[in-house]
Residue, then its C-alpha position, 0 to 999 in steps of 0.5 A: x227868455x226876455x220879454x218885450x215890453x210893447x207898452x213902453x216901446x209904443x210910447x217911444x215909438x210914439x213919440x218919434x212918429x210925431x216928431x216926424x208928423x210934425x216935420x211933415x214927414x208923414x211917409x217915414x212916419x208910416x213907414x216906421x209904423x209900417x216896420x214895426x207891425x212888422x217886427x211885433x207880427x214875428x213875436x205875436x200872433x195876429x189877433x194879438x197884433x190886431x186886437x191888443x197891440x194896435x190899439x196900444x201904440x194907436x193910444x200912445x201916438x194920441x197921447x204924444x199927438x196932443x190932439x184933444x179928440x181921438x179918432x183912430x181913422x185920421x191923421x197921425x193915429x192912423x199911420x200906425x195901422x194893421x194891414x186890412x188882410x190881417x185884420x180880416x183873417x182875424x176877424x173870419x177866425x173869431x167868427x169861427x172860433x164864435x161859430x164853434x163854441x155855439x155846438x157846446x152851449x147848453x141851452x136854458x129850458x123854460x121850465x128852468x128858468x124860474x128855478x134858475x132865477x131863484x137861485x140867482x136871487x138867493x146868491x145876491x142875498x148870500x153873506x158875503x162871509x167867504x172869498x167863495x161866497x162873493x163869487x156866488x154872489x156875482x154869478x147871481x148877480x150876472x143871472x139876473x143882469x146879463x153882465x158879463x162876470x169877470x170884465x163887470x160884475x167882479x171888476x168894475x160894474x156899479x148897480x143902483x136900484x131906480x125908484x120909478x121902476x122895479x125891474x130895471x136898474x142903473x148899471x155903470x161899467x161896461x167893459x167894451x167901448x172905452x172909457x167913455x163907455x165904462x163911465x156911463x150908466x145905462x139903464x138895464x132889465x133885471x131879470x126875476x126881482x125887483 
């Protein structure tokens, strides 16, 4: 079976829908819009469509716009939009899905905590000899941040240690927001050390 490249096709997509907008032809460029999401919804599911799809040919639409400021809600990001009933049903399953998974947390005693931290504490100290041992590493660096392991600590988070105060830190990388966000430091608690 053959995949379907939607990055590139966005791109292409792209470019054709502004050379509509810039003719002034802002109905066939929604309506060209409009086919497609409807061509991408028989081969994806809907949070897919919604999620990962929209916001890639939203992007390549600015990219070929040539417009300095991204703002998905205004012309001509806008014209390629999910319809609002799909992103709703996405969104309620999300929720569930959400509301599903809060039945299989296991819940942190308080009398485990000081343990816990301790061993979080003890794997940020850990040698970093094996593959194995920098996965320890980051599951106690992510005890003792709150950040999240894979989309952060183990791709692209940065911590520095700030001077004026030992349980706090400066924590640049954040994985949702955007680029904007993942290039800002924040200052964040640590929990368990200095």
């Amino acid at each position: 079976m053959a995949t379907f490249n939607y990055k590139q096709d966005a791109v292409q997509l792209a470019k054709e829908v502004i050379r509509l907008y810039k003719e002034g032809k802002i109905e066939d460029a929604k309506n060209l819009c409009n086919d497609k999401i409807l061509d991408l919804a028989k081969i994806y599911k809907p949070s897919t469509l919604c999620k990962g799809i929209q916001p890639t040919y939203r992007k390549a639409i600015f990219s070929e716009s040539g417009l300095s400021e991204y703002r998905y809600t205004e012309y001509p990001v806008s014209l390629f939009s999910v319809p609002i009933e799909m992103i709703a049903a996405t969104n309620e399953t999300t929720r569930d899905t959400v509301e599903k998974q809060l039945n299989d947390y296991i819940f942190i005693k308080s009398e485990s905590i000081d343990k816990m931290l301790k061993k979080a504490v003890e794997l940020i100290k850990k040698d970093c000899i094996s593959g194995q041992d920098y996965y320890d590493k980051a599951v106690g660096i992510a005890l003792l941040t709150g950040r999240r392991i894979y989309s952060e600590v183990l791709l692209q988070a940065d911590f520095e240690a700030i001077n004026s105060n030992n349980n706090n830190i400066s924590f640049t990388g954040q994985a949702k927001g955007g680029v904007e966000k993942a290039l800002e430091s924040y200052k964040i608690p640590v929990l368990g050390c200095d």
